[in-house]
N, C-alpha and C positions, 0 to 999 in steps of 0.2 A: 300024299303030297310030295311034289317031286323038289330033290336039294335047289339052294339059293344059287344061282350064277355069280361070281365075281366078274366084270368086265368093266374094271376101274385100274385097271394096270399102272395105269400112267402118276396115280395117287401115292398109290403102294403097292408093293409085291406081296405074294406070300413068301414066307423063310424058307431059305433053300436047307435041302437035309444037307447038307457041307455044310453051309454058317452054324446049323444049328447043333454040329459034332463038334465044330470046333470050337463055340463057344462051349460048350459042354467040358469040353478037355481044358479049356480057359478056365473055367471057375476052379480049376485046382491047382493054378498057378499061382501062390498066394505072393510072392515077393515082388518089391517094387520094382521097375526095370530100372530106375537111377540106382539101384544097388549096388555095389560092387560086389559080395558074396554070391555063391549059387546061388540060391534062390531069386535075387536080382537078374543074374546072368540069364537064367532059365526064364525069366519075365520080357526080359529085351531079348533074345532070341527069338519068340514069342511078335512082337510089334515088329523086328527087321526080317520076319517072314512074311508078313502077313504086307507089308509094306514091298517089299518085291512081289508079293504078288499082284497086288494093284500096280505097282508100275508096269508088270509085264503083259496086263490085259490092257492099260491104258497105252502102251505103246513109249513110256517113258522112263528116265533114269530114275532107279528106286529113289534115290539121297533127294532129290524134287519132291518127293511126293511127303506133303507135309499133313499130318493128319488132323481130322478139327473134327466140332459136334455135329457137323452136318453143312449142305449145303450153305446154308445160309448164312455162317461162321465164317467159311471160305469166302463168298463173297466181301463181307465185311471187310476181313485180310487184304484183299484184293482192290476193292476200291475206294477205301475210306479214303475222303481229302483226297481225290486224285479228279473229280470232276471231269470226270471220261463221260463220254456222251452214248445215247442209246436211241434203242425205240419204243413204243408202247406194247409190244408184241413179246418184251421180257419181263423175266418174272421179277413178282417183287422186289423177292432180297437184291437181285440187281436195281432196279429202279429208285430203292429207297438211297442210291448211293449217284447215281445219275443227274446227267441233265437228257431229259429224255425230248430232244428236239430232230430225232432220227423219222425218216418218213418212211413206211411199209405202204407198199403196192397189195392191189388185191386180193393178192396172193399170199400175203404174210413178207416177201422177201423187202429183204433192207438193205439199200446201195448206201456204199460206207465209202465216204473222198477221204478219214483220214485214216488210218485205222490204227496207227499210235496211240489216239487218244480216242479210242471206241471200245464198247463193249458189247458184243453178240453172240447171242446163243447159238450153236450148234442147231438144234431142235426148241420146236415150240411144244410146249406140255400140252397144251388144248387142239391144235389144230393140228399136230406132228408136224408141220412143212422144217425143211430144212435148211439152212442158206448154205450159201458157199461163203466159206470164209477166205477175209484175203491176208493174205502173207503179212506178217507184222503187226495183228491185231494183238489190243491190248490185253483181250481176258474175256473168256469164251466159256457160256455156261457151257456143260459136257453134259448135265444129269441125267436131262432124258436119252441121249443118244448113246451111253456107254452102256454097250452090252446089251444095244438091239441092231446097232450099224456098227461097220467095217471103220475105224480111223485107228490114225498112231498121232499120240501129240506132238510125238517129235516131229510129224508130218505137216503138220497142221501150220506152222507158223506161228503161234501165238504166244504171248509171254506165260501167260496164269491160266489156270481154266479150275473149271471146278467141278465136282463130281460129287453123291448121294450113294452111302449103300444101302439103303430099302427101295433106293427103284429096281434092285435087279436080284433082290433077294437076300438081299443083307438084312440087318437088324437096325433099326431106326437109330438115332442117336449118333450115329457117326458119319463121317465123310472124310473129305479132305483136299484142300490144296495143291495142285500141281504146276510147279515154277517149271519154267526154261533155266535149260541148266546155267550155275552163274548171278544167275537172278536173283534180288534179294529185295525184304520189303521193312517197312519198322513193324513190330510186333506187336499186336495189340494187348495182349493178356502177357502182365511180365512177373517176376519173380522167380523164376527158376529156368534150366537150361535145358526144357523136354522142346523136343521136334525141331533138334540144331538151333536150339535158342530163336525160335523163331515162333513158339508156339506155348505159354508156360502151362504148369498143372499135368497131376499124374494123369498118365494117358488110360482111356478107356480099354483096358485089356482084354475084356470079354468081347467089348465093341469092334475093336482093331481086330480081332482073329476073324470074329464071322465075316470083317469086310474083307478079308485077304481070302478068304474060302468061296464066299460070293463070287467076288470078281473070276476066282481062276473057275470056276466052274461056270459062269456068267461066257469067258472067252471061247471055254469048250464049244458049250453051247452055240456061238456065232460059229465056230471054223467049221462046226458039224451042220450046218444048215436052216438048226433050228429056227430061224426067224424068217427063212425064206418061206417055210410052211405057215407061218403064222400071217404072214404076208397076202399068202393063200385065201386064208381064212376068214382076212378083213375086206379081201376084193369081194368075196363070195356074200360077207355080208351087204355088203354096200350094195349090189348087185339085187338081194333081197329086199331091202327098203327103199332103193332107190323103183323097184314097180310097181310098188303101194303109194307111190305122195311123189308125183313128180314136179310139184311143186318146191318140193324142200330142195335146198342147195346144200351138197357136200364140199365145205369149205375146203381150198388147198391140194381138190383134186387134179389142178392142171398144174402142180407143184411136185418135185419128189420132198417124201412125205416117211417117217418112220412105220416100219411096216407095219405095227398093229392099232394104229390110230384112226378114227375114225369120225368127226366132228359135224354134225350137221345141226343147220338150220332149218328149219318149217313157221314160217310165217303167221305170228298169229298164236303160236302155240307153245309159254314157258316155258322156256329149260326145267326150271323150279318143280315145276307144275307134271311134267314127265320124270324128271328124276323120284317126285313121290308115287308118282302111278307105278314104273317100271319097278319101285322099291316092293312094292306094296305087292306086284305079279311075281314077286322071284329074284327079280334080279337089282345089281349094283350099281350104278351107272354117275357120272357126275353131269354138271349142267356148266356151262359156259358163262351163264351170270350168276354171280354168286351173294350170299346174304349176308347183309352189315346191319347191324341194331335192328333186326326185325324187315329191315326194305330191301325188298331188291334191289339188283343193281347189275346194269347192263354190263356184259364181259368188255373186258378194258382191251384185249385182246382184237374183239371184233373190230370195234371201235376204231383201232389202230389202221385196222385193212380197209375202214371206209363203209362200215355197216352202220347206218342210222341207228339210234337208241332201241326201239323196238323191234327190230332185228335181232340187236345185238343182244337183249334179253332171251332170246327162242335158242340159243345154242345146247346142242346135247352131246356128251364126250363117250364114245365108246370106245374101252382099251382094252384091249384084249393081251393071250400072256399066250408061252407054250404049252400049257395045262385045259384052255381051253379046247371046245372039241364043235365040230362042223353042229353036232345036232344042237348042242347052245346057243349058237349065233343062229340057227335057223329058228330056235323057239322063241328066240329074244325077239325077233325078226314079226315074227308074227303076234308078240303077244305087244308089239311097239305099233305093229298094224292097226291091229282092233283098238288101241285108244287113241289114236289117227284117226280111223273113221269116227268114232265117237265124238272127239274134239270137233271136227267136222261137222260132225250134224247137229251139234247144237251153234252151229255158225249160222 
C-alpha cells in the first residue's frame, strides 16, 4: 500500500525541523519573560529573538510585530469597532469584523476607492489569486502569502497586517500582529504589560520560538528558490488534470496566483464528494464548500467571483508544499481522473 499524500498546504503545514529544535530548546526555558531575574531574562531573550525573526522574514521593524494566538486574534486586534469594509473572497476572521459590500471580479480581484477604511487580503487561501494592494490600506491578511511570495510590509503600504505560523511550518497556536511603525490600537485582552501593553497574558514561549524558527527558515526557503519549483510542480499538475475534464474550470488562472495552489471546479461534481473519494485513494485534499450542521454549503468564496450556487459547491483545493514530489501530483492526477470518469458515467 503506497504512503498517504498531503496536498492540503494551504490548511496547514507540516512542522519544520527548526520550529520543532527550538521549541524543543523552549521547553527548558522555565522563567517568565516579565521577570526580572535570569531566568526571566533568559525567557524574554527567548520572545525578542524569535520576534526579530519574524520581523526580518516579514520585511518589518521587530517592536511592530506583536505576537497573538493566531491569525484570528490578529484580526480581532485589528478590526474590532472599526467597520472597515471588505469582500466575500476574505476569510472569515476578517469578515466577522467587516461590512463586506466590496465587489470581486471573476477573478477573485477586489477594486478598493478607499483604502483607509478597507481591509484586503494579500492572497486568497482557496483559490491563491493575489491582489495588488494599494498604498494606504487599512489591514491586510498576510497568512497565506508569508513565506510563499516575495513582500516587505514596509513595502506594502499598509497600516496592520496579519500572519499564522502553521501555514509555513510553525506550530499552531500562535501568530501575530504586525503594526506600521507608530501605530497604535486599544488592546483587547488587558491586565498586564506583555507585547508593549498592547497584548496582555504570558506569552506562548514554546509557541513564539518555533514561530521565530519557522519564519527564518520559511525566508530561506523563498531567497533559495524554493517555491519557484513548487510553482513548477502545480503548473505540471494543472497541466495533468486539465487533459482528462476539459470541462472543469481552473479558477484564478488568468490571475497571478500563489504558486502551489490550485482550485478547480467540475460541474456537476461535489467538492464534498471528491474530497471523500480522493481521501479514501490516498490522498488529502480540501473542497471549496464546506459543512455546517450536517449541509453543505456552497463556498462563499465562489460565490463572491460570481459562481452560481451549484458551481460554487464543486470547488476542489489542491495545495501543495516543497516536500511534495512530481510523481505525487502525477498519481493524485490520475487517481482524480478515474473518479472523473466514474462521476461521469454515471451522469
Amino acid at each position: 500500500m503506497k504512503p498517504r499524500v498531503y496536498l492540503d498546504w494551504n490548511a496547514t503545514t507540516p512542522l519544520r525541523a527548526e520550529a520543532r529544535a527550538a521549541m524543543a530548546a523552549a521547553m527548558d526555558v522555565f522563567g517568565n519573560p516579565s521577570s526580572v531575574h535570569a531566568e526571566g531574562r533568559a525567557a524574554r531573550a527567548l520572545v525578542e529573538r524569535a520576534r526579530g525573526q519574524v520581523a526580518q522574514a516579514l520585511g518589518a521593524e521587530g517592536a511592530d510585530v506583536v505576537f497573538t494566538s493566531g491569525a484570528t486574534e490578529a484580526a480581532a486586534l485589528a478590526l474590532a469597532g472599526r467597520g472597515l469594509l471588505s469582500a466575500g473572497v476574505e476569510h472569515e476572521a476578517v469578515l466577522a469584523w467587516c461590512d463586506c459590500s466590496l465587489v470581486a471580479d471573476s477573478q477573485g480581484r477586489v477594486a478598493v476607492a478607499d483604502p483607509g477604511r478597507t481591509a484586503l487580503q494579500l492572497a486568497n487561501s482557496e483559490t491563491g489569486v493575489m491582489q495588488d494592494l494599494p498604498a494606504g490600506l487599512a489591514v491586510s491578511d498576510l497568512t497565506q502569502a508569508f513565506g510563499k511570495v516575495a513582500f516587505a510590509f514596509n513595502w506594502l503600504g499598509c497600516d496592520m497586517g496579519l500572519v499564522s505560523a502553521h501555514k509555513l511550518g510553525g506550530p499552531k497556536g500562535i501568530g501575530a500582529l504586525v503594526l506600521r511603525r507608530g501605530l497604535d490600537f486599544v488592546p483587547q485582552l488587558r491586565g498586564g504589560g506583555q507585547e508593549m501593553g498592547r497584548r496582555a497574558g504570558t506569552e506562548n514561549l514554546i509557541g513564539i520560538a518555533g514561530f521565530g524558527a519557522a519564519a527564518e527558515a520559511a525566508a530561506r526557503d523563498l531567497a533559495d528558490g524554493v517555491w519557484d519549483k513548487v510553482a513548477e510542480l502545480r503548473n505540471i499538475l494543472e497541466l495533468a488534470l486539465s487533459a482528462q475534464a476539459n470541462e472543469t474550470i481552473f479558477v484564478g488562472n488568468g490571475a497571478t496566483r500563489l504558486p502551489n495552489t490550485l482550485y478547480l471546479v467540475t460541474p456537476g461534481w461535489k467538492g464534498e464528494t471528491q474530497v471523500m473519494q480522493m481521501d479514501l485513494a490516498g490522498f488529502a485534499v480540501s473542497a471549496g464548500s464546506a459543512c455546517s450542521s450536517g449541509k453543505l454549503r456552497a463556498s462563499r468564496t465562489l460565490r463572491a467571483m460570481g459562481f452560481d450556487d451549484g458551481l460554487a459547491a464543486c470547488g476542489l483545493r489542491v495545495s501543495i508544499g516543497p516536500q511534495t514530489t512530481q510523481d505525487q501530483v502525477l498519481r493524485f492526477a490520475e487517481a482524480w481522473g478515474a473518479q472523473y470518469r466514474k462521476a461521469r458515467a454515471r451522469v
